[in-house]
N, C-alpha and C positions, 0 to 999 in steps of 0.2 A: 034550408040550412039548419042543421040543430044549432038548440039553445046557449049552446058550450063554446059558440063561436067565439073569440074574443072580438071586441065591437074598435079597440083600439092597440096599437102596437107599443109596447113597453119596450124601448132600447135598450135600457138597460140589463133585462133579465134576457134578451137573445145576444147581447154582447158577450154574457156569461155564460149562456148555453152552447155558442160559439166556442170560446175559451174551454171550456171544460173540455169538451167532447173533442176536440181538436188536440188536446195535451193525452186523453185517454186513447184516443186511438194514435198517437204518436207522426200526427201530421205537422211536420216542420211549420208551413204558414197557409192560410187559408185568408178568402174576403166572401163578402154575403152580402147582395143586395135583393131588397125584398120590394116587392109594390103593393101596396095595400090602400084603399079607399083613396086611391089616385095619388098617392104621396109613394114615394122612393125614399128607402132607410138603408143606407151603406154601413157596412161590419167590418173589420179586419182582425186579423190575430197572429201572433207568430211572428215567423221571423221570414225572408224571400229566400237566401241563402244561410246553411249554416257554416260554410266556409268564413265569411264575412260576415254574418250576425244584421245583415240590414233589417228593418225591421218593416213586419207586412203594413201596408197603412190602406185606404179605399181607395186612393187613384192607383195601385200597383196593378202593374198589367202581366197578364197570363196566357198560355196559349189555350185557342179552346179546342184545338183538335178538330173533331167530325160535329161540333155545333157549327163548323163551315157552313155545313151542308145547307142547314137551314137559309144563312145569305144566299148561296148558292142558288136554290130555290125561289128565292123569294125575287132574286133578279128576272129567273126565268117565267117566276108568272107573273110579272110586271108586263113582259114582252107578250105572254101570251092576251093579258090584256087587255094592250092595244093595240091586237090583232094582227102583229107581226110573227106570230108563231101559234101553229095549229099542234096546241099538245097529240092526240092522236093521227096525225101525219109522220109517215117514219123518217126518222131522223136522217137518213140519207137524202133528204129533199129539201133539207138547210144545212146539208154538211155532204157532198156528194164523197170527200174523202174518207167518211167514216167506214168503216168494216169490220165482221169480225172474222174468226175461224169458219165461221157459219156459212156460205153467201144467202142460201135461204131465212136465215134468221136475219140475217143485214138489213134485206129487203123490209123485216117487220117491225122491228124496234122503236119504239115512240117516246118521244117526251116524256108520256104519264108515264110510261112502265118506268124508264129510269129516273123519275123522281119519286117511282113509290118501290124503287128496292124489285122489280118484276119484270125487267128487261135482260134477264141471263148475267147480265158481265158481272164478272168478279169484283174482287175488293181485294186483295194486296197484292196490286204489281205498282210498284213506285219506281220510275223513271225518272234519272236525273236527267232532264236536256235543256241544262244550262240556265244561265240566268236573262237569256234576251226575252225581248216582248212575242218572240215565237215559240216560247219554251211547251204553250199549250198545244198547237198545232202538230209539232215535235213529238209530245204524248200521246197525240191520239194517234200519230202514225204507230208509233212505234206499240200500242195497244191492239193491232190489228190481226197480232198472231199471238193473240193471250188466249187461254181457251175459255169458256163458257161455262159457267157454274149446272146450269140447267138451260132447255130451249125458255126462250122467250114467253112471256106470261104462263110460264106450270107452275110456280113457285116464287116465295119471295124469300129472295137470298142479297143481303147487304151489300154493296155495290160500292167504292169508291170510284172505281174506275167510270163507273156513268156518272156519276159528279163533274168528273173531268172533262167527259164529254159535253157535258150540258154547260160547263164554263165557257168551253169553244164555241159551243152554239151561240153563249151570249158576247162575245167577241165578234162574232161572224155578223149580228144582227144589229150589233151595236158600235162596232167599228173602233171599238174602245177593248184596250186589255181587259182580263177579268178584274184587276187588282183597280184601273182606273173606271169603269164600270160599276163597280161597287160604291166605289166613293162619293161619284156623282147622282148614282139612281140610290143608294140608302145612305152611306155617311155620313152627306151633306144634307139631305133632307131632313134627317131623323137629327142631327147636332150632336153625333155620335163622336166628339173631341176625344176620345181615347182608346180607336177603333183604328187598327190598319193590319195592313196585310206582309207588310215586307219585315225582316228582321233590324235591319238600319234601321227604320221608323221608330222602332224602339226604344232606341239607343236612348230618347230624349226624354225619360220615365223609368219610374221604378219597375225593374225587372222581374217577376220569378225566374229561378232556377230551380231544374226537376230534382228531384232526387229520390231514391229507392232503396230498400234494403229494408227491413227490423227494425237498425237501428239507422236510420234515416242517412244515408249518405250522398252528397251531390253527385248527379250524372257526368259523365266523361264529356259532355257535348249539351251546348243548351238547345240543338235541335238538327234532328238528323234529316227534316224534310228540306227536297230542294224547292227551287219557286213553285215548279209545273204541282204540287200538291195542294196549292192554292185550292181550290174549288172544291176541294174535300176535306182540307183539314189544316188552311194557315190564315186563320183572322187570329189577332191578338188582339185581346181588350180587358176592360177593367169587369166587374161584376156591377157595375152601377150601367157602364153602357150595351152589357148584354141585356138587362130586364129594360131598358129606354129602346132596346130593340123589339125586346120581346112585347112591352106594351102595344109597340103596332101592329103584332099580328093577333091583338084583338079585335080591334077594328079600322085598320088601316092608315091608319091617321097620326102625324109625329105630335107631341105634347103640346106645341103650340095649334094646333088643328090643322095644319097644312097635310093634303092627304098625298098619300104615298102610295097606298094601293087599294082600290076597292074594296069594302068589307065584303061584298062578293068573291072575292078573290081568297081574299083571309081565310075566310068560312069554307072555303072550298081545300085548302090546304090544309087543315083539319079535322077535314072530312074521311072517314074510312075508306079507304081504297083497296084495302087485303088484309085480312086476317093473317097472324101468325102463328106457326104451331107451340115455336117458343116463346112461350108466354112470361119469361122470367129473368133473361138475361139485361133485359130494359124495364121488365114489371110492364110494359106494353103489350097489347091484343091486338094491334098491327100499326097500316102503316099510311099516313097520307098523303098528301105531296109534298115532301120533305120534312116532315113531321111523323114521330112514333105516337101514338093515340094513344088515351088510358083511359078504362072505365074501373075506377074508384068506389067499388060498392054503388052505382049507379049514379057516380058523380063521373064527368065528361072531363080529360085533360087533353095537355098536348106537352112536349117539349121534346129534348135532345138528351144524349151522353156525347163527351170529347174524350178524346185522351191522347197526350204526346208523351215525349219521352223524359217520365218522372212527374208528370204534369195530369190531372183529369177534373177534367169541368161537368157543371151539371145543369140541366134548366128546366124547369117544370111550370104549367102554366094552368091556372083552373078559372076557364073564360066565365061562367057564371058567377063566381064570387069576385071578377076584374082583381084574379090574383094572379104573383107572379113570383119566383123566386128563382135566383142564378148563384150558385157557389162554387169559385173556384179554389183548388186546390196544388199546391207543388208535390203531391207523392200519388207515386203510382200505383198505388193500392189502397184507396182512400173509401170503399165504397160503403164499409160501415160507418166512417164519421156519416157521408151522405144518408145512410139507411135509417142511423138515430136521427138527425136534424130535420130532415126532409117531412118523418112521421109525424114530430112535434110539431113544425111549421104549416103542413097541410092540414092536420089536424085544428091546432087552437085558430090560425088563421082563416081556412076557407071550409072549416066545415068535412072534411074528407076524409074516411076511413079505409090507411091503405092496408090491401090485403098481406098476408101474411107474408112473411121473408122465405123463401125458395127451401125444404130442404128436406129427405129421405122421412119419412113416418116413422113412427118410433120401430114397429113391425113392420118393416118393407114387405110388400107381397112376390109372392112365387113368381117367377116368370123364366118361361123358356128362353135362356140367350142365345143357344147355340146359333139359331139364324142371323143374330147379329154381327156376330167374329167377324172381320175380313178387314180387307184394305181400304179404304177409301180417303179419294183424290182430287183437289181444286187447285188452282194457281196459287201457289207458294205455299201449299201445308199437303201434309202426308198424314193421316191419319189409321192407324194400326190397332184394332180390336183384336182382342185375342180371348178365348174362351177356355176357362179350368174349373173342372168339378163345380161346374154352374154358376162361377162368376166370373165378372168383364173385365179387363185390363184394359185401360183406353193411353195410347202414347200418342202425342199430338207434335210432327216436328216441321222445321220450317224448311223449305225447301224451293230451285228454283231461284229467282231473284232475290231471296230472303233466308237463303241456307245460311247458317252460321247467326244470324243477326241474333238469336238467344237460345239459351237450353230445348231439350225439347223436353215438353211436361206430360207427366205419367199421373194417373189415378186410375184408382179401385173402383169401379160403377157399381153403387148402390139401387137398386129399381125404385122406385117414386110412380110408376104403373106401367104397363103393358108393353109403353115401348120409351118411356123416359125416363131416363137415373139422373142419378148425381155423383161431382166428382167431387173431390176434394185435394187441394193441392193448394201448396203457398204463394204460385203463382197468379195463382186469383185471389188474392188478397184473404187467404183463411177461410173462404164460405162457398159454400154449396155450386157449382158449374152446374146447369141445366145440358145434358146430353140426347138427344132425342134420335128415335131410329123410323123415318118417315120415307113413303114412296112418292115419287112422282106418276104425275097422270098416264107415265105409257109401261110404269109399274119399275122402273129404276129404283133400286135399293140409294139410300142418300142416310149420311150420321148429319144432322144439322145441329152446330155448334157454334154459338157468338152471332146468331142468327144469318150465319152463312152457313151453304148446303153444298156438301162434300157426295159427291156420288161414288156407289161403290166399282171397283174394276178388280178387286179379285177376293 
């Protein structure tokens, strides 16, 4: 670790660095919990609504989105474990109802690939089916005529919908909901008091409400997901009890020492399992079992990104210096406060120099686009390249079970090299979109964007 480390944490001057940078980039309310030399230091700032002016405090709870995932995961390799579930056994031999458009691909599908993002299935088909304890089963029926982003292990393309699957799996194995499943196997083991999954649960805690626009406006709806989205993107909690989460998947173990899962297990869900080509929409170089990986100028991470509606959480974790940090947010375009905070905290705290911010070289080089123009097409987006006097037009719209749910966003592709630009548009919060034009192994043209892969069809 360099010298520059700080050896001890000043509350004061990160309550401030908090503060600042939260008013300068115009985030309504924000909370920051950090772990540092086995101590836990909670942050808050702002306000939860500015309808009502409540004011953010550390117990305020937040949605975190696709840091689901990670519970998600971490249920499943508990199971796998104790040897109730063989992650490379295809998943139709704990789930004979599962299928996709595929039948050949059906047959192959395993655990690993859809815990590491490389089992084909897409990521935004959201089914509401209802609010019963079948809502998951429901989903995965109704998932069985969604199409397939790519075959099975060519590529790793971001998946909600195998989340989903993999929550049924731990219902199936555990005879328990996903939501009571969780509770019981981390919850309550970890002393997770401000961790749930249902929207009622909340009711009895300080709220966030989303909010988006310039000038920060509250969302129409504090949350458009139904239950069945559980397993991919509905834990609610504080930022103190995501890093008392995150502390365990260092070494297994809750704070009082009662262990929860194998440091074998941990280390293995950390482990690389596929590189990715987009290296920049997460600042991640791939992807592990439930975890995105970072290598830090030759420092080793791991964490997550969430995001719901007006809402995006962050979690980063640098197992050599047993550091850790969670910042939640209510605005949906938050990722520069993240990009300054995260720098300074990684930095003065664990020694980590992160690589540079995403974005077009001052002289972009030459590059032939015409071969990139066309169509291309995943489950719920429509993606339309269009080529003039040798530059790109990229319109991205939503379509399918998600037509109408927002604008559809247009930018200029700048080249960044040979076959990756950058977009720019206010939809991405002001900065740089990583755009990439990649093939798969049987030579499928694919735009992969938000590290999901969009194959081309005209």
């Amino acid at each position: 670790m360099p010298n520059s480390v700080r050896t001890t944490l000043d509350h004061d001057h990160w309550q401030s660095r908090l503060d600042d940078l939260r008013a300068e980039h115009r985030v309504p309310g924000a909370t920051l919990a950090v772990l540092k030399d086995g101590e836990i230091h909670e942050f808050a700032s702002g306000i939860l609504h500015r309808g009502t002016g409540v004011e953010a405090t550390t117990d305020s709870v937040f949605q975190l989105g696709s840091i689901a995932k990670v519970y998600t995961a971490s249920l499943v390799m508990g199971l796998a474990e104790e040897g109730r579930l063989d992650l490379d056994a295809p998943v139709v031999e704990v789930l004979p109802e599962f299928a996709t458009v595929d039948p050949d691909a059906t047959k192959t599908i395993t655990a690993r690939q859809l815990l590491s993002h490389t089992g084909g299935l897409t990521c935004d088909f959201i089914e509401d089916t209802g609010r019963g304890d079948d809502c998951l089963a429901k989903y995965v029926e109704a998932a069985r005529g969604v199409a397939l982003d790519c075959p099975p292990g060519t590529a790793a393309s971001y998946s909600s919908v195998g989340y989903n699957v993999l929550g049924r799996i731990v219902e199936v194995l555990t005879g328990l909901t996903w939501d009571d499943a969780l509770r019981a196997r981390i919850v309550a083991p970890l002393g997770l008091t401000e961790t749930m999954t249902l929207p009622e649960e909340a009711l009895r805690f300080r709220v966030a409400m989303g909010h988006l626009g310039k000038d920060p406006e509250p969302t129409a709806a504090w949350d458009l997901l139904p239950r069945s989205a559980g397993p991919f993107g509905r834990v609610l909690a504080t930022a103190g009890d995501v890093v008392r989460f995150a502390r365990m998947l260092l070494d297994g173990t809750a704070a009082d020492g009662a262990r929860v899962l194998a440091e074998e297990t941990v280390t293995a869900m950390r482990r690389r399992e596929v590189e990715v080509p987009d290296k920049w929409t997460l600042g991640s170089d791939g992807w592990g079992l439930g975890l995105s990986t970072y290598d830090w100028n030759g420092v080793a991470g791991f964490g997550h990104n969430g995001s719901s509606i007006g809402q995006r959480s962050y979690l980063r974790v640098v197992p050599e210096a047993g550091f850790s940090f969670a910042l939640l947010t209510n605005h949906g375009t938050t990722d520069r406060l993240y990009t300054a905070l995260s720098r300074e905290l990684l930095g003065e705290l664990a020694g980590v120099r992160v690589p540079a911010d995403f974005a077009p070289p001052p002289s972009p080089p030459s590059v032939d686009v015409a071969p990139f123009a066309g169509t291309y097409r995943r489950e719920g987006v429509i993606i339309t390249v269009t080529e003039k006097e040798g530059e790109l037009h990229f319109v991205y719209e939503f379509a399918d079970g998600l037509e109408g749910i927002a604008p559809s966003i247009e930018a200029e592709l700048v080249p960044v090299a040979e076959n990756v630009f950058a977009g720019m548009n206010s939809m991405f919060g002001d900065d740089w979109m990583p755009v990439l034009f990649t093939k798969l192994p049987d030579g499928t043209a694919c735009c992969y964007t938000s590290m999901r892969v969009a194959p081309k069809i005209a």
